[in-house]
PANUKOL-285289 format. One record per atom (N, C-alpha, C, O): atom name; residue in one letter; residue number from 0; chain; z, x, y. Coordinates in pm, 1 decimal, padded with zeros to 6 digits. Example, Ala and Ser with C-alpha at 12.3 -4.5 7.8 and 13.67 -1.06 7.14 Angstrom:
N,A,0,A,00780.0,01319.0,-00569.0
CA,A,0,A,00780.0,01230.0,-00450.0
C,A,0,A,00780.0,01320.0,-00330.0
O,A,0,A,00846.5,01423.6,-00331.9
N,S,1,A,00708.0,01285.0,-00225.0
CA,S,1,A,00714.0,01367.0,-00106.0
C,S,1,A,00787.0,01290.0,00003.0
O,S,1,A,00803.9,01340.9,00113.8
//
This chain:
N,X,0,A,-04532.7,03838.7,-04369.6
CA,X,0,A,-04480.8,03835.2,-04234.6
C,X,0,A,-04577.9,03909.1,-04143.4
O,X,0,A,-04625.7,04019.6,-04169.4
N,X,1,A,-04602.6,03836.5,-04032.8
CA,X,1,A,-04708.4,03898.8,-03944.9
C,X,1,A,-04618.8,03967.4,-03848.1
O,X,1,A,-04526.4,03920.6,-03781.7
N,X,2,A,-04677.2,04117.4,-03855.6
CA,X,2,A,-04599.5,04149.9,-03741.2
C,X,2,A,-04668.2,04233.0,-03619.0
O,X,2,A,-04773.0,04297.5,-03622.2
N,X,3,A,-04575.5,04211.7,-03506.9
CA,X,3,A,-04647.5,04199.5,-03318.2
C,X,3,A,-04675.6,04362.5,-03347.5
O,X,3,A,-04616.9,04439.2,-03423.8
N,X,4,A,-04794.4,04385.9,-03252.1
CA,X,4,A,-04861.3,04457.1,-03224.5
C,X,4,A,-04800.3,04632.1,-03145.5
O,X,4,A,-04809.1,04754.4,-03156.1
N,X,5,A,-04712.8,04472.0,-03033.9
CA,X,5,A,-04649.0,04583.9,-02958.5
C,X,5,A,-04516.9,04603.8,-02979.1
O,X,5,A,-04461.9,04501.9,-03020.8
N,X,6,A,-04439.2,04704.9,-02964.4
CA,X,6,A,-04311.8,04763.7,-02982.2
C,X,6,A,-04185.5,04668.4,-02899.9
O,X,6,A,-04065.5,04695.3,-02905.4
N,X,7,A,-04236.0,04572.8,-02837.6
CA,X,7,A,-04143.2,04484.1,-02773.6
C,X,7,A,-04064.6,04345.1,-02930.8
O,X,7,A,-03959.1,04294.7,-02969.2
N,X,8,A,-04142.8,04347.1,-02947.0
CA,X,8,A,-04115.7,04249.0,-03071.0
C,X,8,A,-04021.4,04273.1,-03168.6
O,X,8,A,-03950.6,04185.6,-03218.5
N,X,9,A,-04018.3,04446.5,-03210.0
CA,X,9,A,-03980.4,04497.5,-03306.0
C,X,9,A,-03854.9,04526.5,-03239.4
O,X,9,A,-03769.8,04449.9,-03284.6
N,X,10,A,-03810.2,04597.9,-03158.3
CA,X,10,A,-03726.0,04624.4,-03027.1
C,X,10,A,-03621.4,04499.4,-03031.3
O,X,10,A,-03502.9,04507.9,-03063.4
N,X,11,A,-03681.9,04396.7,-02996.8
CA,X,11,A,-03600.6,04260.9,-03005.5
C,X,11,A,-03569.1,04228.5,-03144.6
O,X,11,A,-03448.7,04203.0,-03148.7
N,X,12,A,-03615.7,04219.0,-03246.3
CA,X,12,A,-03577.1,04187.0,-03379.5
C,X,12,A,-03481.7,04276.2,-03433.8
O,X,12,A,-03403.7,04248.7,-03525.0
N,X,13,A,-03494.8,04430.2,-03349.1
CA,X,13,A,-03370.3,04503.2,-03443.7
C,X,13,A,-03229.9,04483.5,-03334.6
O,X,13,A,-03118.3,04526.6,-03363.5
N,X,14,A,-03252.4,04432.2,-03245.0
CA,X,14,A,-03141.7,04385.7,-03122.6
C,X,14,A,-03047.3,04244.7,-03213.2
O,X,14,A,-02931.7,04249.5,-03255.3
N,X,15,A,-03161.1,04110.4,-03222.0
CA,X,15,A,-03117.8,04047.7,-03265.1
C,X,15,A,-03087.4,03986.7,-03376.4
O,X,15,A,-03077.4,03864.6,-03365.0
N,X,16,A,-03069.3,04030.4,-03480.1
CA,X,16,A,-03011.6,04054.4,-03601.3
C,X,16,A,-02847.4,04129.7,-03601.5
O,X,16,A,-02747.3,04089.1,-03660.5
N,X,17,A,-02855.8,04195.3,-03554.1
CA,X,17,A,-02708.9,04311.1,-03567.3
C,X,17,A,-02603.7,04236.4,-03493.0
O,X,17,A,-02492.0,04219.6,-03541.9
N,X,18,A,-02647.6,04177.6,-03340.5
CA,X,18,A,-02589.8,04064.1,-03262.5
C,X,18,A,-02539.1,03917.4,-03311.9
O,X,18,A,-02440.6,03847.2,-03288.9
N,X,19,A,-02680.6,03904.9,-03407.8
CA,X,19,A,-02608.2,03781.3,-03475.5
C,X,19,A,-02530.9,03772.5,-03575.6
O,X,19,A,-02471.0,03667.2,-03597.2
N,X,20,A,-02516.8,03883.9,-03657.8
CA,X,20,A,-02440.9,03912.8,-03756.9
C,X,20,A,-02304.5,03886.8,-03767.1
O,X,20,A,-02228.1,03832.2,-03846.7
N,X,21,A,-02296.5,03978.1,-03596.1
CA,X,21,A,-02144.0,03996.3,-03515.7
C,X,21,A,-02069.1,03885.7,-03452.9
O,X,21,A,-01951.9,03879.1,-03415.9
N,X,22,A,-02198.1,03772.3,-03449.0
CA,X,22,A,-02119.7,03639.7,-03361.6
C,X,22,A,-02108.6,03593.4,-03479.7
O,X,22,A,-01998.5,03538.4,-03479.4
N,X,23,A,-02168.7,03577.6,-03612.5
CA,X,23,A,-02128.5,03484.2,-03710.5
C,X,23,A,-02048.3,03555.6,-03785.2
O,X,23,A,-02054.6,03479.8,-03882.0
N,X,24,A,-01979.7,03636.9,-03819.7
CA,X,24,A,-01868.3,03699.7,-03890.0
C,X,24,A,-01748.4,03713.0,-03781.7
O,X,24,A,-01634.3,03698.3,-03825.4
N,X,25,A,-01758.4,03728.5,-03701.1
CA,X,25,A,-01616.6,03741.1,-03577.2
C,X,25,A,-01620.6,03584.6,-03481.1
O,X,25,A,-01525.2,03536.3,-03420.2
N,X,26,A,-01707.4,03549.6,-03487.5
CA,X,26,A,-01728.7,03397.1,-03362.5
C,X,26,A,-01696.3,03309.4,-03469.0
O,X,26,A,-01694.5,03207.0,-03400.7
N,X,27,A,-01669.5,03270.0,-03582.9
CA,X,27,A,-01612.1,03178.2,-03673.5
C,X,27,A,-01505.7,03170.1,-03705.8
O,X,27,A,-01476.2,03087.0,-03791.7
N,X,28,A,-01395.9,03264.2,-03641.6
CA,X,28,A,-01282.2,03281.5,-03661.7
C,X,28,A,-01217.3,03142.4,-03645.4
O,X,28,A,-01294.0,03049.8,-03619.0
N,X,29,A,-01040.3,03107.2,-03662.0
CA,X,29,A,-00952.6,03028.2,-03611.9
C,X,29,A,-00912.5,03140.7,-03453.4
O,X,29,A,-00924.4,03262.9,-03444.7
N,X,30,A,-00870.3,03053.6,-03360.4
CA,X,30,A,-00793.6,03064.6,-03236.9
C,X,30,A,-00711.2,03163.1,-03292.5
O,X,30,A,-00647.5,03168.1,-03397.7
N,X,31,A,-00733.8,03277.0,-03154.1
CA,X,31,A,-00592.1,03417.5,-03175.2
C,X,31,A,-00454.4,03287.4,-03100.7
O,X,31,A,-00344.6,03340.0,-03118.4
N,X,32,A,-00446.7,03223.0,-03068.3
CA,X,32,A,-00375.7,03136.1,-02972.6
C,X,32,A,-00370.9,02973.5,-02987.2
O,X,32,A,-00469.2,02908.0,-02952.3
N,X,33,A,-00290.0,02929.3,-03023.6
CA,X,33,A,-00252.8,02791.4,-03062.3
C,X,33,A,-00256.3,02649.7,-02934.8
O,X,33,A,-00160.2,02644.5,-02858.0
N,X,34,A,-00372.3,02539.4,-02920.6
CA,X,34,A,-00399.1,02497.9,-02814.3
C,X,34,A,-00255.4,02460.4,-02753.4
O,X,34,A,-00145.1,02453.0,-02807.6
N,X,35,A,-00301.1,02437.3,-02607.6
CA,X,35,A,-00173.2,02410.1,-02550.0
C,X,35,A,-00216.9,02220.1,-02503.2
O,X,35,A,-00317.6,02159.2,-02466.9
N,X,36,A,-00122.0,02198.6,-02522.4
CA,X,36,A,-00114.8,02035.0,-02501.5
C,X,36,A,-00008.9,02017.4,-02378.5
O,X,36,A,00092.5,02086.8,-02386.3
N,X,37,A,-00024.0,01923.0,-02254.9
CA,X,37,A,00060.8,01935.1,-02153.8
C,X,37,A,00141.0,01828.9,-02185.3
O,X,37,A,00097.2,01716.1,-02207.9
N,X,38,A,00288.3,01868.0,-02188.4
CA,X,38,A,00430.5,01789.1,-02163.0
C,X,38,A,00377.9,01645.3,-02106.2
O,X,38,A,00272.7,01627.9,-02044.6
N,X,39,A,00458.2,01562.9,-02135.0
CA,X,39,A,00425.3,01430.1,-02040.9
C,X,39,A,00522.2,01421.9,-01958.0
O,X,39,A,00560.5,01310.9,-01921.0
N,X,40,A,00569.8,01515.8,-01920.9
CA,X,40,A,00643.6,01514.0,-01750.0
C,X,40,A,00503.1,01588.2,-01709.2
O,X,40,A,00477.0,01523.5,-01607.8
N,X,41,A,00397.5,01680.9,-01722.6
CA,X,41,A,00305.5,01723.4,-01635.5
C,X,41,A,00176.2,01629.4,-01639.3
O,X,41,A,00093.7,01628.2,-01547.9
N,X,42,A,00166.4,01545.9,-01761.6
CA,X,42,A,00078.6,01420.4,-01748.1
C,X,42,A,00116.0,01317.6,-01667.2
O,X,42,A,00020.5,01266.5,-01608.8
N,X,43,A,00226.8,01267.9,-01643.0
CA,X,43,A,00274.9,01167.9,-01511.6
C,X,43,A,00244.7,01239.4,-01380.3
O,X,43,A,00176.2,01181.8,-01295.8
N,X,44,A,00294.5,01367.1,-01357.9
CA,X,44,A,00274.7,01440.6,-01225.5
C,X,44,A,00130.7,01420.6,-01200.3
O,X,44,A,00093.2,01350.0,-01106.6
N,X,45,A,00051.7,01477.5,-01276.8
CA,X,45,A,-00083.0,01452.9,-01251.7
C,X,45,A,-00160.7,01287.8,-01223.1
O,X,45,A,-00243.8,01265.6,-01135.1
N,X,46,A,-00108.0,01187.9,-01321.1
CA,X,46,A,-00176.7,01123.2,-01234.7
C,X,46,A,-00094.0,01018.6,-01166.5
O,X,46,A,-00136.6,00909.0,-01129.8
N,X,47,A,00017.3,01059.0,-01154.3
CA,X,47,A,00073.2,00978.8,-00997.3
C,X,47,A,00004.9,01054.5,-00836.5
O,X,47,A,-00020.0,01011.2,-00724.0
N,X,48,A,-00004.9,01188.6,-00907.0
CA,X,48,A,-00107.6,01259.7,-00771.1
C,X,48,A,-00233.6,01186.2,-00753.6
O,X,48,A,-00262.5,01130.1,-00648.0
N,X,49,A,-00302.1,01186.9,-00849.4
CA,X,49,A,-00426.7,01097.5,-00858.4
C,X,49,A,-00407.6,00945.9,-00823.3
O,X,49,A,-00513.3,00884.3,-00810.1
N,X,50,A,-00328.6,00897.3,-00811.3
CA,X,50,A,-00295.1,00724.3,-00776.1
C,X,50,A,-00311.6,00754.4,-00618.0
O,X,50,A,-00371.5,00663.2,-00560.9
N,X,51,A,-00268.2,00873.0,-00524.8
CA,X,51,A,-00275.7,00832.9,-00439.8
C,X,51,A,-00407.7,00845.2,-00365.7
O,X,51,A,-00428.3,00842.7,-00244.4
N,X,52,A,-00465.7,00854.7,-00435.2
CA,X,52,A,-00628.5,00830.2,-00417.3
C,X,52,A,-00688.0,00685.7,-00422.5
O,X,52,A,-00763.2,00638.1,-00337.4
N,X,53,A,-00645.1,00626.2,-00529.7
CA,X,53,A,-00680.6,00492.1,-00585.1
C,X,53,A,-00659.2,00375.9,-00500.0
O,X,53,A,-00610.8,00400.9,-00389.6
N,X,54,A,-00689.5,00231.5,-00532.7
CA,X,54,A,-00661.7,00130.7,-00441.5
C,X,54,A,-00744.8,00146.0,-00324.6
O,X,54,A,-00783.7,00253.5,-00278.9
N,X,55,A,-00781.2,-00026.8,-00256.9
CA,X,55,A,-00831.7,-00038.4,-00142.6
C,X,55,A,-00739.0,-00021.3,-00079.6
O,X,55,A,-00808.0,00054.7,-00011.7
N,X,56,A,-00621.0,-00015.9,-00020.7
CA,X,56,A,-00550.6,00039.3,00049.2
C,X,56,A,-00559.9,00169.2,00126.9
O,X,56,A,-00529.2,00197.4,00242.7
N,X,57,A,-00637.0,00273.4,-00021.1
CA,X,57,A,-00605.3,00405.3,00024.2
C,X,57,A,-00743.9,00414.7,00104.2
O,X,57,A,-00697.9,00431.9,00217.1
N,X,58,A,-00834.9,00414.9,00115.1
CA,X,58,A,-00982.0,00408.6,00131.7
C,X,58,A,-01013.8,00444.3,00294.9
O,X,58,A,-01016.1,00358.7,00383.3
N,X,59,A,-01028.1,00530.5,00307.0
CA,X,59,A,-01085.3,00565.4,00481.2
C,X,59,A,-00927.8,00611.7,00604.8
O,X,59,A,-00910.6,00636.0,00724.3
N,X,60,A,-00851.0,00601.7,00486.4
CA,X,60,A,-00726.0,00630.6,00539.9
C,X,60,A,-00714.3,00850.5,00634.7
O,X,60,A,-00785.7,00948.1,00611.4
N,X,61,A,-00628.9,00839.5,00703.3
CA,X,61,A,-00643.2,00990.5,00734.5
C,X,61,A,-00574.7,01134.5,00649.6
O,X,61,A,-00552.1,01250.0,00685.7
N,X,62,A,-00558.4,01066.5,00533.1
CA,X,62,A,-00502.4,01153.2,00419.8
C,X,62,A,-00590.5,01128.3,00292.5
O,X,62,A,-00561.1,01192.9,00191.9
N,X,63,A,-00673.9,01058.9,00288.3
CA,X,63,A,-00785.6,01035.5,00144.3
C,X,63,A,-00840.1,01163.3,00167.0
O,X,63,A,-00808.4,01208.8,00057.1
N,X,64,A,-00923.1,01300.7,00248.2
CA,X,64,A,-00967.8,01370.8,00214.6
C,X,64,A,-00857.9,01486.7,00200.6
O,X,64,A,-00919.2,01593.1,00208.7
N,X,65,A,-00736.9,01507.3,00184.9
CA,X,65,A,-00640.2,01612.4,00207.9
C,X,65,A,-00593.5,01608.5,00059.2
O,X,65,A,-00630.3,01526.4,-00024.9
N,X,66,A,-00496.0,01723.5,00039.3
CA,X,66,A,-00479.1,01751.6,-00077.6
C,X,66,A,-00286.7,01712.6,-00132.3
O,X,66,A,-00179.0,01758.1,-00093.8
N,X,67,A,-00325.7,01609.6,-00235.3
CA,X,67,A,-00125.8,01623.2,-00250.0
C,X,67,A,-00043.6,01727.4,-00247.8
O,X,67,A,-00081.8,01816.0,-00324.3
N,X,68,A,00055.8,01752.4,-00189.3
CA,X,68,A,00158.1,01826.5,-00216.7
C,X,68,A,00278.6,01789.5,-00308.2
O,X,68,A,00305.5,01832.3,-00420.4
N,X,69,A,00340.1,01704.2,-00235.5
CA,X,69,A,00460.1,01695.5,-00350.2
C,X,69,A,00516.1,01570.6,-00351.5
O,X,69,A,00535.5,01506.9,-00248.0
N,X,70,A,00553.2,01517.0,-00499.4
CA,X,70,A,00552.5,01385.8,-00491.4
C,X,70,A,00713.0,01363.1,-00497.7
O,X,70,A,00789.2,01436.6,-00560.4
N,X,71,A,00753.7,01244.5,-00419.4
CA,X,71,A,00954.0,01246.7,-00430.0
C,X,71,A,00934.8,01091.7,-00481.7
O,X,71,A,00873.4,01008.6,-00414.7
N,X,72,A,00994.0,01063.2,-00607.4
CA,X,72,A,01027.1,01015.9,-00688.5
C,X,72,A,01179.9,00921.8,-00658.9
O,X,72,A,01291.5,00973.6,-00655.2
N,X,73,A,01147.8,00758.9,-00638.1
CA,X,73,A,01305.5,00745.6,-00568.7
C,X,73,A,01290.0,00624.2,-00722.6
O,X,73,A,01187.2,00596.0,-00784.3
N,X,74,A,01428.7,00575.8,-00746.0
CA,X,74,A,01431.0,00436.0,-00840.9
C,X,74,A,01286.6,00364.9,-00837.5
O,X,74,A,01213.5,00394.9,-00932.0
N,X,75,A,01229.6,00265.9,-00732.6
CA,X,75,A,01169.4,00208.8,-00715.0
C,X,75,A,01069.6,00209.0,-00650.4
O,X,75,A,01036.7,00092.8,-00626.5
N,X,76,A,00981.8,00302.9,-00595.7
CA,X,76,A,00890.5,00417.0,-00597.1
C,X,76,A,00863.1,00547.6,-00562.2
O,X,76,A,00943.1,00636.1,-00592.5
N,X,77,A,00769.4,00569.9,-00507.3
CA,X,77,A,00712.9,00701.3,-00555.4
C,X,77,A,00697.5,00752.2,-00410.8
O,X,77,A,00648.7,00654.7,-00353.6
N,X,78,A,00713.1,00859.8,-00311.1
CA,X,78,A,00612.0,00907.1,-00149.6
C,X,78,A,00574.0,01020.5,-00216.5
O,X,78,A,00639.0,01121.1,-00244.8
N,X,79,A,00437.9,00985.0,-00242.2
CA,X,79,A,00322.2,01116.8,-00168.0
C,X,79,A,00317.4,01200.1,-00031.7
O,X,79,A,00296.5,01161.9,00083.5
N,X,80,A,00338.5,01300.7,-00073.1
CA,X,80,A,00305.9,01416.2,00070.3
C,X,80,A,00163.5,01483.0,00054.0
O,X,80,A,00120.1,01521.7,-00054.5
N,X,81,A,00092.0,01492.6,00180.8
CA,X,81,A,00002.4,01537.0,00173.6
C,X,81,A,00018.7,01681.3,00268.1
O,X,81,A,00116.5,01725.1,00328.6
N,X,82,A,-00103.5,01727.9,00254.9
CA,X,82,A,-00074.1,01855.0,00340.9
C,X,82,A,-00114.7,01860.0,00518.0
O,X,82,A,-00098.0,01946.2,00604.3
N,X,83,A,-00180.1,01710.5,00518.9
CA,X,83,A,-00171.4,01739.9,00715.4
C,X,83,A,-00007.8,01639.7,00730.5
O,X,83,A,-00007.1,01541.6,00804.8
N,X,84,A,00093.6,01671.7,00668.3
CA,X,84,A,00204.1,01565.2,00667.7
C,X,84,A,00187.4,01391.4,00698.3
O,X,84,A,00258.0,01323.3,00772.6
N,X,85,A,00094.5,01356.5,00632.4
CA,X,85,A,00099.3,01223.1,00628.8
C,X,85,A,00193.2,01133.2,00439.8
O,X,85,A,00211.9,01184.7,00329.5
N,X,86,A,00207.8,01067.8,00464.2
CA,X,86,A,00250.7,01016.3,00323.1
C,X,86,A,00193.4,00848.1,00316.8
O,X,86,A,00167.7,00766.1,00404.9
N,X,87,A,00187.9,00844.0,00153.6
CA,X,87,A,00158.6,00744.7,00100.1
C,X,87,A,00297.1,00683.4,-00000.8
O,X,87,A,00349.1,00746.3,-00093.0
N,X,88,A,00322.9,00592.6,00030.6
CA,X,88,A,00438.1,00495.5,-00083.9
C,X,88,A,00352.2,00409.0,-00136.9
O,X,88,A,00266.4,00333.4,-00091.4
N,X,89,A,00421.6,00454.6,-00318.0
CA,X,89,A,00344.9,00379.7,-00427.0
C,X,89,A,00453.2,00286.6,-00471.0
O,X,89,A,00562.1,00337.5,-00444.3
N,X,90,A,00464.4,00177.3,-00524.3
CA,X,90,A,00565.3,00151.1,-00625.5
C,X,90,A,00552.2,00249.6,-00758.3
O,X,90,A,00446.8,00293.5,-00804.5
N,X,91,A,00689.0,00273.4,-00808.7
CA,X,91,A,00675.7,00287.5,-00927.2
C,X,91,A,00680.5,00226.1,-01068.9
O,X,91,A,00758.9,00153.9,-01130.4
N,X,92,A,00559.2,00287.9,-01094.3
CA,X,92,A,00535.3,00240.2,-01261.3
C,X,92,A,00642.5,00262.5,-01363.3
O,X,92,A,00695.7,00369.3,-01393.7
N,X,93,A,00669.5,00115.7,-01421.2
CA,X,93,A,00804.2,00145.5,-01525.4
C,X,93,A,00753.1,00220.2,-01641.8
O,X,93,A,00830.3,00225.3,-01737.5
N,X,94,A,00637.5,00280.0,-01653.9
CA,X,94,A,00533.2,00346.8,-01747.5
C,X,94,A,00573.8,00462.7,-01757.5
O,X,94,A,00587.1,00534.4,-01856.6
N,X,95,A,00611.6,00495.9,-01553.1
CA,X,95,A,00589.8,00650.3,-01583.1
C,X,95,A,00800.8,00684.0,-01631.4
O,X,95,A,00903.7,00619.2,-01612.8
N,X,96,A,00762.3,00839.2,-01706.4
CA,X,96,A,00889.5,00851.0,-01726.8
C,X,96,A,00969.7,00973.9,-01680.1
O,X,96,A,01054.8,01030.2,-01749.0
N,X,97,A,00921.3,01021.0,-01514.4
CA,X,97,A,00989.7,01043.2,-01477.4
C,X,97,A,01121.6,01083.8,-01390.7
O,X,97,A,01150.8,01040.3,-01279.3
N,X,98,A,01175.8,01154.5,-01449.8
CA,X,98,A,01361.9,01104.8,-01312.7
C,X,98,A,01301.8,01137.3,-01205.2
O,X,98,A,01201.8,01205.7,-01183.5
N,X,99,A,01430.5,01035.6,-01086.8
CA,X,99,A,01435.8,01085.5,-00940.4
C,X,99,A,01435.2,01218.1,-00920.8
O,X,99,A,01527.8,01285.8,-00965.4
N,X,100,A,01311.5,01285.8,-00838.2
CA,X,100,A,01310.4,01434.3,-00773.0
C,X,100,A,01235.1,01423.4,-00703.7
O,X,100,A,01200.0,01313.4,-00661.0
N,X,101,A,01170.0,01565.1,-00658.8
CA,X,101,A,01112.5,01624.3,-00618.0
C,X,101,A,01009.3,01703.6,-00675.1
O,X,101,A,01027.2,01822.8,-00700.3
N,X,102,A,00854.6,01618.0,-00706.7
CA,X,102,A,00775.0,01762.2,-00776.7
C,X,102,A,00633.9,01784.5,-00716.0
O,X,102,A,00575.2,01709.9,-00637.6
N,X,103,A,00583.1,01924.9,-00778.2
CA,X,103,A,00461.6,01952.6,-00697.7
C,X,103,A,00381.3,01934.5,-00757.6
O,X,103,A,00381.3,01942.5,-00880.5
N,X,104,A,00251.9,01892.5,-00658.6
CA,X,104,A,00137.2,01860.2,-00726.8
C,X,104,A,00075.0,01947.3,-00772.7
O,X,104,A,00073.7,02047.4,-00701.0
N,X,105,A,00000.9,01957.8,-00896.5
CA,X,105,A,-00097.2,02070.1,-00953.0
C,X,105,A,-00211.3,02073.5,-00826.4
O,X,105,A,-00238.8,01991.8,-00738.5
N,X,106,A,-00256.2,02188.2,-00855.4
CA,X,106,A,-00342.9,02251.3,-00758.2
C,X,106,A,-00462.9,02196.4,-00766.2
O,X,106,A,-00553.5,02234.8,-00692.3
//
């Protein structure tokens, strides 16, 4: 083994060894915490928020750059609220599954 001249080399080699030791004996672990998977009442919320983006319909409209607020859910579709109070009516998808309310959009 050839070794550097100057004290920078040696400096770094006794740094990185002890470092890697520590990520491969503790960084190989299993999760302290069990993944979280989202409900499919918060997978519909999400992308019925996202629908009201979609479509030539929506396109150059004065609510495409604003952010959803809260979506009200009737039998036979859906109003988007946005936050300069404009709304969008979707039909609803017999896909999505869920009841008549009131919910908020993720952030």
């Amino acid at each position: 083994m050839i070794r550097p001249k100057t004290g920078v080399g040696r400096v770094s080699a006794r740094f990185f060894f002890p470092v890697s030791a520590i990520m491969i004996l503790f960084g190989c672990g299993s999760p302290s915490r069990p993944y979280h998977y989202p409900a499919e009442e918060e997978v519909d919320i999400r992308l019925i928020c996202s629908q009201a983006y979609s479509g030539a319909e929506a396109r150059h409209q004065t609510w495409e750059k604003k952010k959803a607020l809260w979506l009200f859910i009737m039998n036979d579709r859906v109003t988007i609220f946005f936050e300069n109070d404009r709304t969008r009516v979707i039909p609803l998808n017999p896909e999505w599954s869920l009841a008549p309310g009131k919910y908020p959009c993720p952030g």
